[in-house]
Structures are given as structure tokens and as C-alpha cells.
C-alpha positions as CSV (number, residue, x, y, z in Angstrom):
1,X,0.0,0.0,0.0
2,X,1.6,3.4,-1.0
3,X,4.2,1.4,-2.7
4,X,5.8,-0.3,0.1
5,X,3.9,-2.1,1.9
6,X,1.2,-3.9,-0.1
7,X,-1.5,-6.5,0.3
8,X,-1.7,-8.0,-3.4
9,X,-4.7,-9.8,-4.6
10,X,-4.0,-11.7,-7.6
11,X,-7.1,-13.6,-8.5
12,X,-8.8,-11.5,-10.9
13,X,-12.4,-12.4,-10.3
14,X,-12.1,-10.0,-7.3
15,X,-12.6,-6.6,-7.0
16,X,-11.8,-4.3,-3.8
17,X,-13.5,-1.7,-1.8
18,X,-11.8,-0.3,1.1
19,X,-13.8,0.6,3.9
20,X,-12.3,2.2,7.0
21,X,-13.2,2.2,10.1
22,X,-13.6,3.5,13.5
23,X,-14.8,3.5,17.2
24,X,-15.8,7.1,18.0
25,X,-15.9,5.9,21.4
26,X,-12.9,4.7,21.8
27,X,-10.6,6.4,19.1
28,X,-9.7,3.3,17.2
29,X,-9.3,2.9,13.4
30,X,-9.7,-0.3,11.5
31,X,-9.2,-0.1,7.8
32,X,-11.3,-3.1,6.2
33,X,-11.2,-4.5,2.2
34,X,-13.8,-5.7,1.0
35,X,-13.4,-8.5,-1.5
36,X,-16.6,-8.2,-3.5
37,X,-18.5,-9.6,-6.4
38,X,-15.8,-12.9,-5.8
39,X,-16.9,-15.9,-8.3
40,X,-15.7,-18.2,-5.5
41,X,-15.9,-16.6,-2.5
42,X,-12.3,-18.0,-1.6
43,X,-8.9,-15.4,-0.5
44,X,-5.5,-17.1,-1.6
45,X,-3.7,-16.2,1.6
46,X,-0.6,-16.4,0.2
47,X,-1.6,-13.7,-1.2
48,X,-2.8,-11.6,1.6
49,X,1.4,-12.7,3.2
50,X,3.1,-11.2,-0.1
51,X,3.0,-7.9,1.6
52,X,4.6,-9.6,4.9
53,X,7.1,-11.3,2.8
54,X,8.6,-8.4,1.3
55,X,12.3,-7.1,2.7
56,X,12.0,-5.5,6.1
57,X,13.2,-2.3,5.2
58,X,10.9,-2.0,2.3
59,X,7.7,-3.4,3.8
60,X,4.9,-2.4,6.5
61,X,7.0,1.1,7.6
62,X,4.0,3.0,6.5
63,X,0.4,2.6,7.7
64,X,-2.8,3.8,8.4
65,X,-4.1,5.5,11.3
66,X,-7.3,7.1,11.8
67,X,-7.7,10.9,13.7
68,X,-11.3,11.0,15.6
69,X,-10.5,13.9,18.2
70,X,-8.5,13.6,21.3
71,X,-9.8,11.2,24.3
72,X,-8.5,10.7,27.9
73,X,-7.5,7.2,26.3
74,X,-6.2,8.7,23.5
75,X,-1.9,9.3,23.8
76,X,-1.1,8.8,20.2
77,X,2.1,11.0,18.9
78,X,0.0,12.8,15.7
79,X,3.1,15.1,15.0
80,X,4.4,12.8,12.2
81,X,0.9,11.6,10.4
82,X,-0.1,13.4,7.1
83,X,-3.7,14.2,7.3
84,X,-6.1,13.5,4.4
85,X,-9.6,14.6,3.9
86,X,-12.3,11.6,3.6
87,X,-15.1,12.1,1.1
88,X,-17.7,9.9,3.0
89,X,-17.1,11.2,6.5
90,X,-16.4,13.6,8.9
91,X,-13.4,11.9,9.7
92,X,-9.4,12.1,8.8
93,X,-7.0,9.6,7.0
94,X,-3.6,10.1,7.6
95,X,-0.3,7.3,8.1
96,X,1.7,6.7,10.9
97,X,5.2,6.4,9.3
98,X,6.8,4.8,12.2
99,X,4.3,2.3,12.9
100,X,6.4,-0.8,11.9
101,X,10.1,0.6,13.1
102,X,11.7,-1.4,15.3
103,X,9.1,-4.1,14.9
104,X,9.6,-5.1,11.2
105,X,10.5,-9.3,11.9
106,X,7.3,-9.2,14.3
107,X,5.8,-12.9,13.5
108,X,2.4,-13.3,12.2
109,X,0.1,-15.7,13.5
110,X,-2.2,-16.9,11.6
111,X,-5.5,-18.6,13.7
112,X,-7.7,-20.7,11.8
113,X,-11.9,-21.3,11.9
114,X,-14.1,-23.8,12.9
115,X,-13.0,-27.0,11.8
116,X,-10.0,-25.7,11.5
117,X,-6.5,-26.8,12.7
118,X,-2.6,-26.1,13.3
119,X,0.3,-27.0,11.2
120,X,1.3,-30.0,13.2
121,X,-2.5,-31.7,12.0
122,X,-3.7,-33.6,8.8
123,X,-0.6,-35.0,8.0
124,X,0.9,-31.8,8.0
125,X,-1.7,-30.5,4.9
126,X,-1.9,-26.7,5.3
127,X,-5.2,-24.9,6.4
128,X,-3.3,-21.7,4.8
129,X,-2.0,-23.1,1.5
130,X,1.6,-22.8,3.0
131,X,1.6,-19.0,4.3
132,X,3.3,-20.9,6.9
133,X,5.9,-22.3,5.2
134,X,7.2,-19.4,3.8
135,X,8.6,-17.8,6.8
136,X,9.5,-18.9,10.3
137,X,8.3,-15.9,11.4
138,X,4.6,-17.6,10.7
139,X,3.0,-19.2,13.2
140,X,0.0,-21.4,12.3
141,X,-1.1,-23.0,15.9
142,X,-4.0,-25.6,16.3
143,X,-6.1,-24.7,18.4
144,X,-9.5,-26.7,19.7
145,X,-11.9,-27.1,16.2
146,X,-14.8,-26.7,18.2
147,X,-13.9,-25.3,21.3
148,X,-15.5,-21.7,22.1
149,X,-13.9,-18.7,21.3
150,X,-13.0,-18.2,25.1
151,X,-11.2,-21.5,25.5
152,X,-9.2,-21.2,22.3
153,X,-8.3,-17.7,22.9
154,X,-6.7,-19.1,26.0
155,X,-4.9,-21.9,24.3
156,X,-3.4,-19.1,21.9
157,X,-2.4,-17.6,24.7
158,X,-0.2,-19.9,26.6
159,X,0.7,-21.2,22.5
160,X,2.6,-18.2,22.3
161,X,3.9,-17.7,25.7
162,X,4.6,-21.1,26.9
163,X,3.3,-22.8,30.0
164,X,0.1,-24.7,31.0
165,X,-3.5,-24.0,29.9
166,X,-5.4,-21.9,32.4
167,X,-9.0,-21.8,31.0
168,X,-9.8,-19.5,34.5
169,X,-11.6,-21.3,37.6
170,X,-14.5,-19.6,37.9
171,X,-15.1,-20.7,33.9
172,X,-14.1,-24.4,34.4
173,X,-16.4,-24.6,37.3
174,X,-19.2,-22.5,35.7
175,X,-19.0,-25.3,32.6
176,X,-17.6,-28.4,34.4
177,X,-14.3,-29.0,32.7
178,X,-10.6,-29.1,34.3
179,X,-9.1,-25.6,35.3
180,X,-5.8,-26.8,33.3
181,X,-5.2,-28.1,30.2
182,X,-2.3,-28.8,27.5
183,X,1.1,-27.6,28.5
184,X,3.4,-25.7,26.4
185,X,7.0,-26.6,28.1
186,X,8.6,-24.2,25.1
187,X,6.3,-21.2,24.1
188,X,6.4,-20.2,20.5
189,X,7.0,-16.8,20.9
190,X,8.1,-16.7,24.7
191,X,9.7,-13.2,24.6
192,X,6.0,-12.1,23.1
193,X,5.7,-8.4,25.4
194,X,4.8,-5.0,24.3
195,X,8.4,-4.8,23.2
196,X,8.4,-7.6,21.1
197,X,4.2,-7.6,20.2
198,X,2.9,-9.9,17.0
199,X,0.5,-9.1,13.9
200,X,-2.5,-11.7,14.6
201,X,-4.4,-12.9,11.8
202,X,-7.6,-15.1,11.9
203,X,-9.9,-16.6,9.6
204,X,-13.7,-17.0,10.4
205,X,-14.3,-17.8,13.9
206,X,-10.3,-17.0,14.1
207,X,-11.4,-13.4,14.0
208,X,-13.6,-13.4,17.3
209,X,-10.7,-15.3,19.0
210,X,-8.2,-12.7,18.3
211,X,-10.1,-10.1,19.3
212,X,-10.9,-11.7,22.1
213,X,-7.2,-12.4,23.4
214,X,-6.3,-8.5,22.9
215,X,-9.0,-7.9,25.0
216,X,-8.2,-10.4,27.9
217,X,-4.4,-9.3,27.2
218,X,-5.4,-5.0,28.2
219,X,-7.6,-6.8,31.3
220,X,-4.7,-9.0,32.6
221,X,-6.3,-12.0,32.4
222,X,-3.8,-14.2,32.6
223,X,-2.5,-15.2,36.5
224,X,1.3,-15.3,36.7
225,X,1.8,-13.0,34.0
226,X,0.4,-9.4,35.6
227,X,2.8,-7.1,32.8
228,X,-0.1,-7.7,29.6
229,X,-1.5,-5.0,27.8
230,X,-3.3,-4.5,24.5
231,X,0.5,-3.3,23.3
232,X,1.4,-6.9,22.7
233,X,-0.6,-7.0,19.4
234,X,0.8,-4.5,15.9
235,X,-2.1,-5.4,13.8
236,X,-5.5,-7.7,14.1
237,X,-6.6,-9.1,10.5
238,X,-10.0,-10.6,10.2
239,X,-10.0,-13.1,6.7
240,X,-13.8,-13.6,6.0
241,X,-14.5,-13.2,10.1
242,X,-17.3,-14.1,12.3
243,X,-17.4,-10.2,13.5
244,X,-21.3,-10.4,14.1
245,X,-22.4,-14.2,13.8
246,X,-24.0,-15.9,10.8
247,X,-27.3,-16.8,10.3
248,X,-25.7,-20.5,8.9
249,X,-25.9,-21.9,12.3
250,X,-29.7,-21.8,12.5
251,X,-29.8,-23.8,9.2
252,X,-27.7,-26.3,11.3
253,X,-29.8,-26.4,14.2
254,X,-28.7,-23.8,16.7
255,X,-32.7,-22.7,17.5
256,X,-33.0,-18.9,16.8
257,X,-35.0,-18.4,20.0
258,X,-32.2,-18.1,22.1
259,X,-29.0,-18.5,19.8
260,X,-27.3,-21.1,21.9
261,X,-29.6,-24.4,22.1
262,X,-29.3,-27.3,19.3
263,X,-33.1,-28.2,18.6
264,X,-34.0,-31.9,19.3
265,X,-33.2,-33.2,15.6
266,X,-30.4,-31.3,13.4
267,X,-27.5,-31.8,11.8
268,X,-25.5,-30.5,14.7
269,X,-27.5,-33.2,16.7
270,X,-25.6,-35.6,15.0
271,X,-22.2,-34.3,15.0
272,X,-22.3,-34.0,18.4
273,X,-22.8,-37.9,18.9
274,X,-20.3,-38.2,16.6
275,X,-17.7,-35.5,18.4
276,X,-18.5,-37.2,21.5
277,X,-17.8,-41.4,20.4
278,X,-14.7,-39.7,18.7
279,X,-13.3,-38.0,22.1
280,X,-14.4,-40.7,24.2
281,X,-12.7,-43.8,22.5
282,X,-9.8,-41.9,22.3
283,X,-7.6,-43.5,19.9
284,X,-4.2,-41.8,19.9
285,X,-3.1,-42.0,16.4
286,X,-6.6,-40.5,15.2
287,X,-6.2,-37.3,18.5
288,X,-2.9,-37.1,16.8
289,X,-4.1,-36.6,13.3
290,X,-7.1,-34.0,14.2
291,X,-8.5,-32.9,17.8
292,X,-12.1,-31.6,18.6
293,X,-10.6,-29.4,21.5
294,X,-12.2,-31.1,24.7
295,X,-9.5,-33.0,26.3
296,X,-10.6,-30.4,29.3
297,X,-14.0,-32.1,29.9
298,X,-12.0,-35.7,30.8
299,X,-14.7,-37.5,27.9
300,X,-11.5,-40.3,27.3
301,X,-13.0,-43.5,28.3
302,X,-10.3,-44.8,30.9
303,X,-11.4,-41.2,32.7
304,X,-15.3,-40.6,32.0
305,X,-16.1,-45.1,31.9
306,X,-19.2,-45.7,30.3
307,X,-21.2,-44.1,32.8
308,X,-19.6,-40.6,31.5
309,X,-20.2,-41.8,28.2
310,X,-24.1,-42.3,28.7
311,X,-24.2,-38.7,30.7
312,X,-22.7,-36.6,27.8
313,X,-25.2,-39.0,25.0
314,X,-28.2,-38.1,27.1
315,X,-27.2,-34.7,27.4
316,X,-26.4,-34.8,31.5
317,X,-22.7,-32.8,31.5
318,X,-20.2,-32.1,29.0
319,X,-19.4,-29.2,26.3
320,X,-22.9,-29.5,24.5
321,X,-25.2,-29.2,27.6
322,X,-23.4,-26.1,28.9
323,X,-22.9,-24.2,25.0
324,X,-19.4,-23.9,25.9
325,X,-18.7,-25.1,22.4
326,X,-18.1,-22.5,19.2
327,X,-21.6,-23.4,17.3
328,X,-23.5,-21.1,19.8
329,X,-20.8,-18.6,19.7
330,X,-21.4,-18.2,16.3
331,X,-25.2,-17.1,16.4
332,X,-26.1,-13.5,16.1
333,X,-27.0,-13.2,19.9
334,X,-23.9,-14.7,21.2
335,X,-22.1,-12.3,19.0
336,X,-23.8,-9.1,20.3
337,X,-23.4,-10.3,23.7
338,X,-19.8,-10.5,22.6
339,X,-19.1,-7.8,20.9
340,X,-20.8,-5.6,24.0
341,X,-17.2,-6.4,25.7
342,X,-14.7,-6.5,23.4
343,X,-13.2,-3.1,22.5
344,X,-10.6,-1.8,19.9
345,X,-7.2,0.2,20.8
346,X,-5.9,2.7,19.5
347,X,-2.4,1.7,19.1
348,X,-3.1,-1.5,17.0
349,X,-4.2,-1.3,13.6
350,X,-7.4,-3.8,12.2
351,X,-8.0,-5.0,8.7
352,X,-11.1,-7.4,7.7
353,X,-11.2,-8.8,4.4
354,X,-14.7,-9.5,3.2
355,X,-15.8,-11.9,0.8
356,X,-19.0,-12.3,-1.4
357,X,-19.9,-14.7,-3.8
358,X,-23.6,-13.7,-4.4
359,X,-25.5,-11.3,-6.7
360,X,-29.0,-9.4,-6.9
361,X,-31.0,-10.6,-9.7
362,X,-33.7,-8.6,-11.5
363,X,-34.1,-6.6,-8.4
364,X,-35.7,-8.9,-6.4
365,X,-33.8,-11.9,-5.7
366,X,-30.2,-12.5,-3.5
367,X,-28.7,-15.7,-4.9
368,X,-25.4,-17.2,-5.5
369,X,-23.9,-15.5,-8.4
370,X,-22.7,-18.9,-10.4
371,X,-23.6,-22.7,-10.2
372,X,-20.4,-23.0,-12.5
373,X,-18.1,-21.1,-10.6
374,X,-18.3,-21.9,-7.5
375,X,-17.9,-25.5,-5.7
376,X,-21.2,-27.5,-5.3
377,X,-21.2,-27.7,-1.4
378,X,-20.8,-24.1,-1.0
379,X,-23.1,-23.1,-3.4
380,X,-26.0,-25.4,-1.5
381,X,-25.0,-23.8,1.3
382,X,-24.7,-20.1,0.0
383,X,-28.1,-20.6,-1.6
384,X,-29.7,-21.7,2.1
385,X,-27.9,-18.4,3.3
386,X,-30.0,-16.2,0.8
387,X,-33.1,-18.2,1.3
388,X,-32.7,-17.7,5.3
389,X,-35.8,-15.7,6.9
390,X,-36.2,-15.3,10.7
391,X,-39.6,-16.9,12.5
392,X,-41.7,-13.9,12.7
393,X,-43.1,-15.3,15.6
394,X,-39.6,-15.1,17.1
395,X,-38.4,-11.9,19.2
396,X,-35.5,-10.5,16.7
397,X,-32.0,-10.8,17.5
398,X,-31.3,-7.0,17.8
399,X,-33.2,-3.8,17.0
400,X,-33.3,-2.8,13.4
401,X,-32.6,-6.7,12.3
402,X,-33.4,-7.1,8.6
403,X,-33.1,-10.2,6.4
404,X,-32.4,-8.6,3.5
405,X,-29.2,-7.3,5.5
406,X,-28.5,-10.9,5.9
407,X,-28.5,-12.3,2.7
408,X,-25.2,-11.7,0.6
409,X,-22.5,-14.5,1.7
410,X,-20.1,-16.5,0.3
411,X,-21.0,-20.0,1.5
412,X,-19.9,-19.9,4.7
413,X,-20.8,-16.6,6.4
414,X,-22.9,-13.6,5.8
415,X,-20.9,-11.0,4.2
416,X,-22.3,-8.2,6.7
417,X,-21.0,-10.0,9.5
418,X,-17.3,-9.7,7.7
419,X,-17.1,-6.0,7.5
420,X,-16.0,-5.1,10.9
421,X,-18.0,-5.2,14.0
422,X,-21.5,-3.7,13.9
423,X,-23.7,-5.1,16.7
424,X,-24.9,-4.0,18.6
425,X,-23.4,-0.6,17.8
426,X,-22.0,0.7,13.8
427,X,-19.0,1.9,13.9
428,X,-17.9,4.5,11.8
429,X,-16.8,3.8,9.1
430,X,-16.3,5.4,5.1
431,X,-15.3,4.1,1.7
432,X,-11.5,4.5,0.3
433,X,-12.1,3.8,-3.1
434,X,-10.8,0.9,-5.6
435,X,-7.3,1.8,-4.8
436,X,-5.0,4.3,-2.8
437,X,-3.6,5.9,-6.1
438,X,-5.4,9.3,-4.4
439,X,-2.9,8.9,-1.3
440,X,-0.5,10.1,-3.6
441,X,1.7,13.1,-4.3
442,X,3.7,13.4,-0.9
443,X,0.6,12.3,1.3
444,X,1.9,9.4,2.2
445,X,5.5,9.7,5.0
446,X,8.6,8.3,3.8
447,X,9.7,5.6,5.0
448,X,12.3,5.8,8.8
449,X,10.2,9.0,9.5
């Protein structure tokens, strides 16, 4: 971007619009790309790296920064950013030159979704199409596949920094799971401080997680490690993120009433039976290959016998009964609930790439933009998206819902919920155009100032 640091999208099916993005309460910026009108609704992250992988002294030294007025929180130096008028808002773009100085070999970690997993899992196949194995400064972690958003942020945690899973006792008693879990005798990053902060990146529900670690990092949630701030994170990417839920998981079986219960038959019925054999027979070549994430609730058979096994079946204890699991994290109420707590800072900068792989036809109809472009699961699924309504005999999920709102995805998630966070409050936010050739002509620092 500006000609030095650059995120490149290559596919050519794709086209961009910037949207940046504030908290006018709290003075933060996110600048947010929208990937639109995409034929697959797929981002090649290796393209989304090329920027990373660039020389140090020619990459990330330059980058953007939003102006919203002075706050008590707000002790940003301003002396060194350019200002530039927005057309769409009252607000100011301008860069930080000296954003990235000092800081350019900061790793990236990259945090994958639901389903997702590490680099150490599949036989070593890639969830990123080897971002990670194109620097050791990439970090791809595996974190639980179905495990809530609080438990893996905690896992990232102690990932990084080394040491032995504290999922919090209050929490382990609330949901009946172990206080403790893995143990990380060498930390990945065990120097990780404000000094030496990362760049966290996170795909789908990977987006919620990361937010949610920044957050429990500025509240010192952590015992035994009392010197955790916000500072610790450069930069929080969100790739196709869970910012404000999806409407998928109702499809599934999450029941819209309430956003966290599985209705009596579903599809999600049925993968938790299967989750549940799976954990409890234990077999250690198969836990080796892929994990679920619950080794904290004690399922394994020489632990929970058959009695344990019948419990968790007939829905008596385990993740499932409590919704300590990432399926009701993902409705629409969970992630207002969510998103009431989580706050941006203003020394971190936050990008979200969009994605979209449907089209209004004839005025009247959101539907998936091409049965021969994009793959046959996802386009079932993106079609079921569209066709989603919400029980009119249901209270809605916040005030001002609309399904219409709801309705663009790209087979996965809704493509509103990608933006940047919006429920239960918008945050400000205003177009930057196709490209940044208008950032041109001195406005943009030179890089070392």
C-alpha cells in the first residue's frame, strides 16, 4: 500500500472496496477490504502474506491510522501523520510512518476457523496453502476445532507464551471442565511483550478469537503474567470473520430463539454424537491426526467409563449441555453479547477482508452468483444463506434486524457480519475507493520518519 507495503490480490475475479473504520468511542481505526463480487468466494492467503514477505526495510514502515478527536484514552504522537480529507465522512485519514520501526521481523500468527486446525495436524496438509511455510516468522497454531472462542483464545495464549493452559476457575467450574489443560513446556514466541508484540491474523471464527485475546491481554487476564497490555498486538486481520455471527448456524440447528440451544433433531445433533464417540474412544493415532478441542472435559474412556459416556449421549454434563462449544458462539445473539465487551485500541491497527460470492437478480432476488463457478457444497449452502428468513413469531436478535441485511454471503458466512463489527453498535466507518492511487503526491510519509 503506498508502494511499500502492499496487500496483493492476484485472482482476478475479485474486486476491492476499502472501507475504513472506526470507534468514536474509543478512538480506534480499522481499515477493512472488501473483497466483492468474488466468483468463489475463496482469498488465496498467500496472497494476503506477499506484503509480509517483502524485505524488512521496504515493507509495513507506513500505515494507516485514523484521527477521531482527542480522548482521555487517546496518547497517540499525531506530529508525524499526514492528514487526508475523507469524502464519506467527517473523519481524517492520515499514516503513521513509524508504525512498523523497530518491529519489522514481528511474527504473524495466523488462527484458523471452525474445523480448522494447526500446522502439526492432517498430516501436516496446510489450512493456509503454506503461508506458513514461507517464513519462520509464521505461526500457524491448532487450536480446539470446536472449542468456544474463550477456550481457544486461551490456548493461543499460553501457545505463544509457553506454559500450561489456564482456562480460568470460575469458567471451568461455571462449565464443568478441568481448570488446566495442554502444557506448552517451550512457548512459540516466549519473549512475546509490548516490546516484542505480534501481527495476529484469523480466519472466520479465528477473528472473534483474536479479538478476544487482545482484549483479555489489556484486562490482565492471565495469572502469573500481571505485565499484559493490548500493546502486545501490531495489527488484528480478520480473513472472511465471524465479526457479528451468521445466520448458517440456525440452518444447522442452533434454535433462533435463544441463539445457543441445538433443537431436538439437526444436523448439529448428529455431530455431536459423533464428536462425542470420537473423544471418548480416544484412539491416539486418530487425536494425533485431528482434535475436537475437549480433552478439558475428561470424555476419554479410561477417565469418564461408560457411565460418563451415557451422561454426555443423554445430554447430563459435557461441552454440549453447557454451550461452551463454538456453534452457539457463532449465532447472532452470542455475538452481540460479545461484541458488547470487546473493545478496539488505538495503538493496534485492524484490517477485515470481506468476501462475497452472491449477486442481486432482476431486483428482487439474492442468490449465488454462479452454479459453475463456485464448488457445489458451497453453493447449496450459500443458496440456504439467501433463502434464510427469521420466524416472525420469534423476538429479533437485535433492534433494526433485517433479512435482506442478511442475505449476501459466500458460503460460509454472511458478508455483513465480515465487515467489521456492527452489533450492537455501527461503527464509523467510510469508503477509500478501488485503490490508494489518491494517497498520492507526498501524502503518504517516507519511510524511517
Amino acid at each position: 500500500m503506498g508502494g511499500s507495503c502492499r496487500f496483493e490480490i492476484s485472482r482476478r475475479n475479485f474486486t476491492l472496496k476499502r472501507v475504513f473504520w472506526s470507534s468514536r468511542k474509543h478512538g480506534d481505526g480499522v481499515l477493512a477490504l472488501e473483497i466483492l463480487r468474488g466468483k468463489n468466494g475463496l482469498l488465496c492467503i498467500a496472497d494476503l502474506m506477499s506484503g509480509f514477505m517483502s524485505s524488512p526495510q521496504q515493507s509495513a514502515r507506513v500505515s494507516p491510522v485514523i484521527e477521531t478527536g482527542a480522548t482521555e484514552t487517546d496518547d497517540r504522537e499525531v506530529s508525524n501523520c499526514v492528514m487526508l480529507s475523507s469524502k464519506s465522512d467527517d473523519h481524517s485519514l492520515g499514516y503513521a510512518g513509524a508504525f512498523m520501526e523497530g518491529h519489522e521481523t514481528a511474527p504473524i500468527v495466523l488462527v484458523h476457523g471452525i474445523f480448522g486446525f494447526g500446522s502439526q495436524k492432517m498430516g501436516h496438509l496446510s489450512y493456509w496453502g503454506g503461508a506458513e511455510k514461507q517464513d519462520d516468522r509464521i505461526l500457524a497454531p491448532d487450536l480446539g476445532a470446536l472449542s468456544s472462542i474463550h477456550d481457544r483464545a486461551c490456548e493461543l495464549f499460553y501457545y505463544l507464551k509457553g506454559g500450561t493452559v489456564d482456562y480460568g476457575a470460575e469458567r471451568s467450574q461455571k462449565y464443568g471442565h478441568s481448570r488446566f489443560g495442554h502444557t506448552y513446556h517451550q512457548g512459540h514466541y516466549p519473549e512475546w511483550d509490548s516490546k516484542h508484540p505480534v501481527h495476529l491474523v484469523g480466519h472466520s471464527t479465528g477473528a472473534q478469537v483474536i479479538r478476544l485475546l487482545q482484549n483479555m491481554l489489556a484486562d490482565k487476564c492471565f495469572p502469573g503474567h500481571d505485565s499484559t497490555s493490548a500493546d502486545w498486538v501490531l495489527s488484528v486481520t480478520s480473513l472472511s470473520g465471524a465479526l457479528n455471527g451468521t445466520t448458517r448456524v440456525y440452518y444447522d440447528g442452533i434454535r433462533a430463539e435463544d441463539g445457543k440451544s441445538m433443537k431436538s433433531f439437526s444436523l448439529l445433533q448428529v455431530l455431536r454424537v459423533g464428536v462425542l464417540l470420537y473423544e471418548w474412544l480416544d484412539i491416539p493415532f486418530l487425536k494425533r491426526y485431528y482434535d475436537f478441542g475437549f480433552d478439558h472435559y475428561n470424555l476419554q474412556w479410561h477417565k469418564a467409563g461408560i457411565t460418563g459416556l451415557l451422561d454426555t449421549l443423554f445430554n447430563r454434563s459435557g461441552p454440549f449441555v453447557h454451550d461452551n462449544w463454538v456453534l452457539p458462539d457463532l449465532s447472532i445473539q452470542s455475538s452481540v453479547e460479545l461484541n458488547k465487551k470487546l473493545r478496539t485500541f488505538d495503538k493496534t491497527f485492524y484490517f477485515s477482508y470481506a468476501t462475497k460470492g452472491t449477486k442481486r437478480w432482476f431486483s428482487l432476488w439474492t442468490l449465488p452468483g454462479s452454479i459453475f463457478s463456485t464448488h457445489p457444497l458451497l453453493f447449496i449452502r450459500s443458496l440456504q444463506i439467501c433463502l434464510w428468513r427469521h420466524p416472525e413469531d420469534l423476538p429479533l436478535p437485535y433492534e433494526g434486524y433485517r433479512d435482506e441485511d442478511w442475505q449476501d454471503n459466500d458460503g460460509a458466512l454472511n458478508t455483513i457480519s465480515q465487515l467489521y463489527p456492527c452489533l450492537p453498535c455501527v461503527h464509523s466507518n467510510c469508503e477509500l475507493g478501488a485503490d490508494l492511487n489518491d494517497l498520492k503526491d507526498g501524502r503518504v510519509l517516507q519511510p524511517g520518519i
